[in-house]
Backbone as a chain_set.jsonl record, in Angstrom:
{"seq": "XXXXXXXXXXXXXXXXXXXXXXXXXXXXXXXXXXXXXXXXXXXXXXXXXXXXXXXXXXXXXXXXXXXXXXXXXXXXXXXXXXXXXXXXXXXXXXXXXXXXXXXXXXXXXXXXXXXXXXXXX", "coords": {"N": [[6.726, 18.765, -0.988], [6.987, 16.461, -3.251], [5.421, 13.354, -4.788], [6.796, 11.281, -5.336], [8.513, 11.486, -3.306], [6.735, 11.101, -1.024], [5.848, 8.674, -1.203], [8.363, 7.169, -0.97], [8.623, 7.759, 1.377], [6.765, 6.408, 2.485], [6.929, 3.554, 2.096], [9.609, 3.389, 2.324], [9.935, 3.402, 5.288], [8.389, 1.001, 6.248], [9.56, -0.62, 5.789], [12.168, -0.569, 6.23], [11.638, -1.148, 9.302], [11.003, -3.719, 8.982], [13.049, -5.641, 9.084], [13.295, -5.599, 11.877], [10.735, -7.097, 12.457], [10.69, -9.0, 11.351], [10.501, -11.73, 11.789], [8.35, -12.046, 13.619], [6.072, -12.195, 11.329], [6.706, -14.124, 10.175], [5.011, -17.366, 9.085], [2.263, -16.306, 9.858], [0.385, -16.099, 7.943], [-2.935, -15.684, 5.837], [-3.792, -15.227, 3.679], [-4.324, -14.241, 0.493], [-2.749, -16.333, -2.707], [-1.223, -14.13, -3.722], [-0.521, -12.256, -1.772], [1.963, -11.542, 0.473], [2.794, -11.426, 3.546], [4.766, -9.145, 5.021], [5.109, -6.961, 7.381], [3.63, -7.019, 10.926], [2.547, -5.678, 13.464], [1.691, -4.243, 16.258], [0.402, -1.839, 15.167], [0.141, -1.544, 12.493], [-0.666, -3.211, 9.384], [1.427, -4.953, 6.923], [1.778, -5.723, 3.287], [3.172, -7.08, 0.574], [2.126, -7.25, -2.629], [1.775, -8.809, -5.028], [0.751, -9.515, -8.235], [0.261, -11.42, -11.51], [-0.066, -10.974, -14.381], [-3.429, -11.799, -16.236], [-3.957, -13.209, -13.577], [-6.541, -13.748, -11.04], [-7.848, -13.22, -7.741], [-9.894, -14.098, -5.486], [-12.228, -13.771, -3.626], [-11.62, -11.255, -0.751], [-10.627, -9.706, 2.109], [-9.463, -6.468, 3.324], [-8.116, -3.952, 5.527], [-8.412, -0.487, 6.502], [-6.346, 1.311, 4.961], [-3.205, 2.533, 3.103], [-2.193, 2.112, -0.388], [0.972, 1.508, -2.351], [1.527, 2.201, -5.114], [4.05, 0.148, -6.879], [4.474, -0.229, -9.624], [2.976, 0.074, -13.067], [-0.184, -1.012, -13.782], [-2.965, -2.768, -14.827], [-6.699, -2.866, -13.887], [-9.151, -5.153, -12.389], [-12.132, -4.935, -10.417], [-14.124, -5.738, -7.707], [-16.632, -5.163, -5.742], [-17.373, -6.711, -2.838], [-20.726, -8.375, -3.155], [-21.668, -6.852, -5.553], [-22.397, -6.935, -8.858], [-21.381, -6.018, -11.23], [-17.84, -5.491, -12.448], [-15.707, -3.483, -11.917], [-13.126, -1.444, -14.281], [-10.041, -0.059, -13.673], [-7.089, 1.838, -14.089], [-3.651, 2.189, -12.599], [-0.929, 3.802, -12.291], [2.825, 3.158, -11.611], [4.113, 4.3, -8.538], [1.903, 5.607, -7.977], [-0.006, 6.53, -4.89], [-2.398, 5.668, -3.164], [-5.671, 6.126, -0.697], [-7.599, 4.26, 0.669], [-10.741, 2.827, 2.358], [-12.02, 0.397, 4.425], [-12.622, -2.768, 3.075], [-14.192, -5.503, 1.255], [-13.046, -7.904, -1.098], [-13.159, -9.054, -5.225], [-10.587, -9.421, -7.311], [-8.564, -8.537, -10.185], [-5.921, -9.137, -12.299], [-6.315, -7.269, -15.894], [-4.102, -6.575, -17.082], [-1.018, -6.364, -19.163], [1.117, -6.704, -17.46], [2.774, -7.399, -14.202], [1.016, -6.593, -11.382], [2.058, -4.405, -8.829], [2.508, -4.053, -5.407], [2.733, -1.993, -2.39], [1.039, -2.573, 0.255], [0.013, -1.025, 3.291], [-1.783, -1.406, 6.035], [-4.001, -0.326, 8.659], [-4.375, -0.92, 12.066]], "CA": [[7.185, 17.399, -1.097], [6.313, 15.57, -4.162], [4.386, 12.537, -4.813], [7.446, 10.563, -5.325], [9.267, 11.683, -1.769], [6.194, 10.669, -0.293], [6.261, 7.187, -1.712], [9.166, 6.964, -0.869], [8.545, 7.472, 2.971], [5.596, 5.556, 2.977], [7.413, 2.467, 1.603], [10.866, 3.286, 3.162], [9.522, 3.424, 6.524], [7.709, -0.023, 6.914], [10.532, -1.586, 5.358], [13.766, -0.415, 7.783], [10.975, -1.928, 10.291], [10.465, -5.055, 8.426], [13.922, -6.824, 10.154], [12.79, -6.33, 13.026], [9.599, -7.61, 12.812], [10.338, -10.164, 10.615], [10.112, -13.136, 12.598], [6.955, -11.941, 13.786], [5.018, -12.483, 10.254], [6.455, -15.562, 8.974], [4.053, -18.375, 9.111], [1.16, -15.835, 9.919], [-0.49, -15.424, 6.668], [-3.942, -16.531, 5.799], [-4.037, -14.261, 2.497], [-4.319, -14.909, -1.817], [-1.698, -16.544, -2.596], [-0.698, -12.981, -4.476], [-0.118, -10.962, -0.498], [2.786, -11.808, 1.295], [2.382, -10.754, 5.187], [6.073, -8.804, 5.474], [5.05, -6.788, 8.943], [2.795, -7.233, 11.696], [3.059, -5.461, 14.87], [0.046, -3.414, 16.924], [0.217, -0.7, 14.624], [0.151, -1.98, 11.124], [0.415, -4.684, 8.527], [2.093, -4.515, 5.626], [2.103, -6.517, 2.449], [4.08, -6.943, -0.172], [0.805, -7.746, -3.275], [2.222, -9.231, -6.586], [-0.599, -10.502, -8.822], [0.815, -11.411, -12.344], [-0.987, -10.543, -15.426], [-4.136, -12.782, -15.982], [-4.474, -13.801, -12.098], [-7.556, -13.209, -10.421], [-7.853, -12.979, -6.549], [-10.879, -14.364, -4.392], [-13.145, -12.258, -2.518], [-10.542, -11.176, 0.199], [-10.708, -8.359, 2.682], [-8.667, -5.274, 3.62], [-8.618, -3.117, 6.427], [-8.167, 0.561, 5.934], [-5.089, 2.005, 4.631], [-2.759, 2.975, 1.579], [-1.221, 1.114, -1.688], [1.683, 2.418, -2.851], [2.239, 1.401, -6.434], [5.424, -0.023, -7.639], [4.198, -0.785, -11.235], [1.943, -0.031, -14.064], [-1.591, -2.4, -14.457], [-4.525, -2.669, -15.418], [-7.075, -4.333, -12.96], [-10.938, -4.754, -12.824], [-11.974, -4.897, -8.824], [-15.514, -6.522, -7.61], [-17.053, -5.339, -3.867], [-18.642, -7.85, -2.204], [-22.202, -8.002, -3.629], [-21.584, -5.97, -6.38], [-22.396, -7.8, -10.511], [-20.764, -5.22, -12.283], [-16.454, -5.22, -12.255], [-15.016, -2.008, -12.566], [-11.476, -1.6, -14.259], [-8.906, 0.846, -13.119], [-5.338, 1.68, -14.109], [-2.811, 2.535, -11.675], [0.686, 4.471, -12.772], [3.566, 3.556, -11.024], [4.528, 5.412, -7.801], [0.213, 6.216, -7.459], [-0.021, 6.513, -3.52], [-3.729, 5.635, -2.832], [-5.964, 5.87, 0.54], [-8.85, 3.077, 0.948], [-11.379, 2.618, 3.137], [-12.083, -1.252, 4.85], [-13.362, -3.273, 1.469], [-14.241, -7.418, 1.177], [-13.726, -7.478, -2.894], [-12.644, -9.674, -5.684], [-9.57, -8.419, -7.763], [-8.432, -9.543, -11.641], [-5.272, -8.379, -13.399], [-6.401, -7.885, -16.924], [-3.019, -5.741, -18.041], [0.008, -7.318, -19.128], [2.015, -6.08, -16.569], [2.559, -7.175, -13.342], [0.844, -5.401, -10.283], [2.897, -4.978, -7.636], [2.247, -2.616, -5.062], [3.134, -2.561, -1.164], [-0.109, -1.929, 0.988], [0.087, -0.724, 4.518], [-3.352, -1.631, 6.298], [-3.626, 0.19, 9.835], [-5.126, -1.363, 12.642]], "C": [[6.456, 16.755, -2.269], [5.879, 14.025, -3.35], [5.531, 10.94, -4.752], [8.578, 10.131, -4.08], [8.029, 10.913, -1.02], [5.586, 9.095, -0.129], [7.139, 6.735, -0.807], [9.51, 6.528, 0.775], [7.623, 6.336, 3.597], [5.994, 4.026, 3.118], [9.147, 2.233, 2.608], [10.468, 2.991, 4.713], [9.302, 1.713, 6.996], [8.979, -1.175, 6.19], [11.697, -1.924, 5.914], [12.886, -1.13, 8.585], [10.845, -3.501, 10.042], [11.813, -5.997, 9.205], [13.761, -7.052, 11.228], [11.933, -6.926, 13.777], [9.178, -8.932, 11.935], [9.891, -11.402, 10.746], [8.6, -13.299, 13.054], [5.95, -12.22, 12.666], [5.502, -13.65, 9.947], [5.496, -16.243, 10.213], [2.449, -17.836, 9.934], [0.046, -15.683, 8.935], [-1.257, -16.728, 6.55], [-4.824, -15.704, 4.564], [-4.012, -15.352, 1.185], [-2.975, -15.495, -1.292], [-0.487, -15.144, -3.269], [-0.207, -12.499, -3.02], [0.818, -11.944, 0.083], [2.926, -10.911, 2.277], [3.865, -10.276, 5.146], [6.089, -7.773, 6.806], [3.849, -6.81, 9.163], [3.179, -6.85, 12.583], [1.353, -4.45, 15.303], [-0.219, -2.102, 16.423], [-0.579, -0.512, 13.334], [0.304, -3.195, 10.159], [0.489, -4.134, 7.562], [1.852, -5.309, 4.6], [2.778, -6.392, 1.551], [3.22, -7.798, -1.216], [1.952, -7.817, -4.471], [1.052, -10.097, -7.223], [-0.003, -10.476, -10.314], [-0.45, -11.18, -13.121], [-1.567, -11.757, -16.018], [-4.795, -13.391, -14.672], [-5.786, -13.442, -11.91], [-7.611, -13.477, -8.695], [-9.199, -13.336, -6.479], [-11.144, -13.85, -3.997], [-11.962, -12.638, -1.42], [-10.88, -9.993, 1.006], [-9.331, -7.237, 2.895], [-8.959, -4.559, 4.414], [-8.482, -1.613, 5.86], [-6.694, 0.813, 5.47], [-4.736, 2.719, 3.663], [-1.762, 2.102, 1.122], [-0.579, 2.335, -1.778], [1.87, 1.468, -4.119], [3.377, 1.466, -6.849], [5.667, -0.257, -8.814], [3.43, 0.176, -11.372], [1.216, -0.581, -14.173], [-2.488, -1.353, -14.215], [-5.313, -3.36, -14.383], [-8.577, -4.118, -13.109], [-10.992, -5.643, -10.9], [-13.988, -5.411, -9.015], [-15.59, -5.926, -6.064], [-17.875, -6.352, -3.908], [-20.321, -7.443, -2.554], [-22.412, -7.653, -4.989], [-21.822, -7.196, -8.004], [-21.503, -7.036, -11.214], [-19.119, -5.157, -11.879], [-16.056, -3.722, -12.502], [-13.077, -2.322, -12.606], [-11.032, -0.269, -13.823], [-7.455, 0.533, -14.241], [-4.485, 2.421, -13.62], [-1.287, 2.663, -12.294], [1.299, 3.922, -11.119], [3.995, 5.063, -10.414], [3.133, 5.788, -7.051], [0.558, 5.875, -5.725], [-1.705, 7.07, -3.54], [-4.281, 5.36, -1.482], [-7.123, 5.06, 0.288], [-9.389, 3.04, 2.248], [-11.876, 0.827, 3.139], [-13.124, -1.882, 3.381], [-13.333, -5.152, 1.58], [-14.043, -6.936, -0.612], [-12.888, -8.792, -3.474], [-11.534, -8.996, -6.44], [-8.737, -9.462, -9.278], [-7.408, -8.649, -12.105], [-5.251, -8.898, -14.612], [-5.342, -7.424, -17.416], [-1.996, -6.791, -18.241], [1.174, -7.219, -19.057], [2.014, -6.482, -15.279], [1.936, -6.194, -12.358], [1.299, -5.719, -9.266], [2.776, -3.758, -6.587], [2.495, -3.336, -3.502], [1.576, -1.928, -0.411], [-0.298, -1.949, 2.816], [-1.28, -0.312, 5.37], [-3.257, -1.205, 7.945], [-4.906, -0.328, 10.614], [-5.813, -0.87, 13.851]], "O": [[5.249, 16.551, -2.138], [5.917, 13.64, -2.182], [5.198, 9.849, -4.289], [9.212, 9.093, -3.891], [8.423, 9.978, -0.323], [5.035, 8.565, 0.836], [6.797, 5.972, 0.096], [10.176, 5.624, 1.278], [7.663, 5.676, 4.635], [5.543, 3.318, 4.019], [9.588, 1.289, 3.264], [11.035, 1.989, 5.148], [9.937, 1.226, 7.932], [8.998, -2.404, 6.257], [12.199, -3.033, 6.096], [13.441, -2.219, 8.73], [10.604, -4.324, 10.926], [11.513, -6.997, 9.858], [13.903, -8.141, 11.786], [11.951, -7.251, 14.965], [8.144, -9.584, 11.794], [9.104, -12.029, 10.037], [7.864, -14.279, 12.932], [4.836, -12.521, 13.096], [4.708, -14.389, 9.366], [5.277, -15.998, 11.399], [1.663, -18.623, 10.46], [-1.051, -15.184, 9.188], [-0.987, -17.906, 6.783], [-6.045, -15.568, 4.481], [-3.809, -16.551, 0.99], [-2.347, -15.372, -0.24], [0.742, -15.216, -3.261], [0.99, -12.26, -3.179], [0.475, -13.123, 0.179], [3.155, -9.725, 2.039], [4.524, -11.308, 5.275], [7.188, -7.75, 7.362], [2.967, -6.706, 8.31], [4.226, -7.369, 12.971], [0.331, -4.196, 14.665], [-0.919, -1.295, 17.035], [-1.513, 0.248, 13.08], [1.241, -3.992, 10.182], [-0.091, -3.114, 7.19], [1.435, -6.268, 5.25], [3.246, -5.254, 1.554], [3.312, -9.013, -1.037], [2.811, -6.965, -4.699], [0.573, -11.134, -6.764], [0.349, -9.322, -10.557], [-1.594, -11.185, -12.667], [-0.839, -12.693, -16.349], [-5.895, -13.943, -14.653], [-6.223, -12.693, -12.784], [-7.059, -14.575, -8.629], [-9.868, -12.92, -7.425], [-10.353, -12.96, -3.685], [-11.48, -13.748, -1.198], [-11.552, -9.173, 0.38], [-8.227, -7.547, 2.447], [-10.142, -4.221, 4.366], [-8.44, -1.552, 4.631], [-5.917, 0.05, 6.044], [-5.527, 3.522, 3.168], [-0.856, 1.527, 1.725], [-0.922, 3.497, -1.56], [2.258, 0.3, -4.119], [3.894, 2.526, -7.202], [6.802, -0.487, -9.231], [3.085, 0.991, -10.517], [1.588, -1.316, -15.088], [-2.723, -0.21, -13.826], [-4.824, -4.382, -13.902], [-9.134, -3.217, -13.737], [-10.265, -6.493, -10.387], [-14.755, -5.411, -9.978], [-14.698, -6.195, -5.259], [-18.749, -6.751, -4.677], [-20.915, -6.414, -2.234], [-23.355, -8.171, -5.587], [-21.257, -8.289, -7.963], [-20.744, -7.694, -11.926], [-19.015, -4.676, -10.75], [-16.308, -3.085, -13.525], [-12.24, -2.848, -11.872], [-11.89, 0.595, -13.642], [-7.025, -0.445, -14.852], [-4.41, 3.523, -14.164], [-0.631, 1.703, -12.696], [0.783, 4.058, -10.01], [4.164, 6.172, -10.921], [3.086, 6.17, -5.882], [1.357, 4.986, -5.428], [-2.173, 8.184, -3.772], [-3.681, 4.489, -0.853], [-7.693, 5.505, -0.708], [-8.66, 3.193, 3.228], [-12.044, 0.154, 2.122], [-14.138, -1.365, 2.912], [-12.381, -5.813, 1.996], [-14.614, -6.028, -1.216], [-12.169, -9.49, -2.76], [-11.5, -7.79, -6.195], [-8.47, -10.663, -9.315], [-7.723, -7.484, -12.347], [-4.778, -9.981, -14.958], [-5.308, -7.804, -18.587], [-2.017, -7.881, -17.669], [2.082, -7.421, -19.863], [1.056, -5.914, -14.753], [2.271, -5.012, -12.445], [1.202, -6.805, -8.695], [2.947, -2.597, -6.96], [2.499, -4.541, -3.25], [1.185, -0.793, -0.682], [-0.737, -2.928, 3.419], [-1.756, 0.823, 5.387], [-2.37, -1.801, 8.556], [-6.063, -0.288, 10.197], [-6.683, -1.555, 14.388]]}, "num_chains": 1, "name": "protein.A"}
C-alpha cells in the first residue's frame, strides 16, 4: 500500500464520519483560531488546521496522534520551554505520528499549511 492509499484512508475515514458527528463539534472548540474542531466522539478528534503563510499560533496543545498533510510549508515549531525554534518542511500527502506536545507554531513558507490531524483519545 503506498503512502498515498494510506492518506487517503486516514483522511477518508474521519471524514464519511464527520456527518454524523457533526452536530456534535459545532460550538465545541476552544482552539487557534487556525484548528477547526470537525469530529469529536469517544474515540477521536479531528481537525481540520489551516494556518496561512506568515501566521503564528500560541502555545497550544495536542494530544497524541497523526497529521496528514494536504499541502506544501514551511513552519518553525517551539515546545513549551524550549528558546530555540526549529523549522521543518512538510511535502504534501506526508502522513506523520506525534507524541502529546504543548508548542508554539509559525508558518514562515509562502504556502498555506493545511493539514487534517486526527488526535486519539
Amino acid at each position: 500500500m503506498t503512502r498515498r492509499h494510506v492518506a487517503a484512508l486516514v483522511v477518508g475515514v474521519p471524514v464519511l464520519a464527520l456527518g454524523i458527528h457533526a452536530a456534535r463539534a459545532q460550538g465545541r472548540q476552544a482552539y487557534p483560531d487556525t484548528q477547526k474542531l470537525i469530529l469529536d466522539n469517544m474515540f477521536v478528534r479531528v481537525f481540520d488546521i489551516r494556518v496561512p503563510p506568515g501566521v503564528a499560533e500560541a502555545a497550544h496543545s495536542h494530544a497524541r496522534g497523526v497529521t496528514v498533510a494536504l499541502s506544501a510549508y514551511d513552519n518553525e515549531t517551539r515546545v513549551n520551554g524550549a528558546t530555540q525554534w526549529v523549522r521543518g518542511h512538510t511535502e504534501s500527502g506526508e502522513v506523520k505520528w506525534a507524541e502529546p506536545v504543548t508548542h508554539e507554531a509559525r508558518n514562515v513558507g509562502t504556502t498555506e499549511q493545511h493539514v487534517i490531524r486526527i488526535e486519539l483519545k
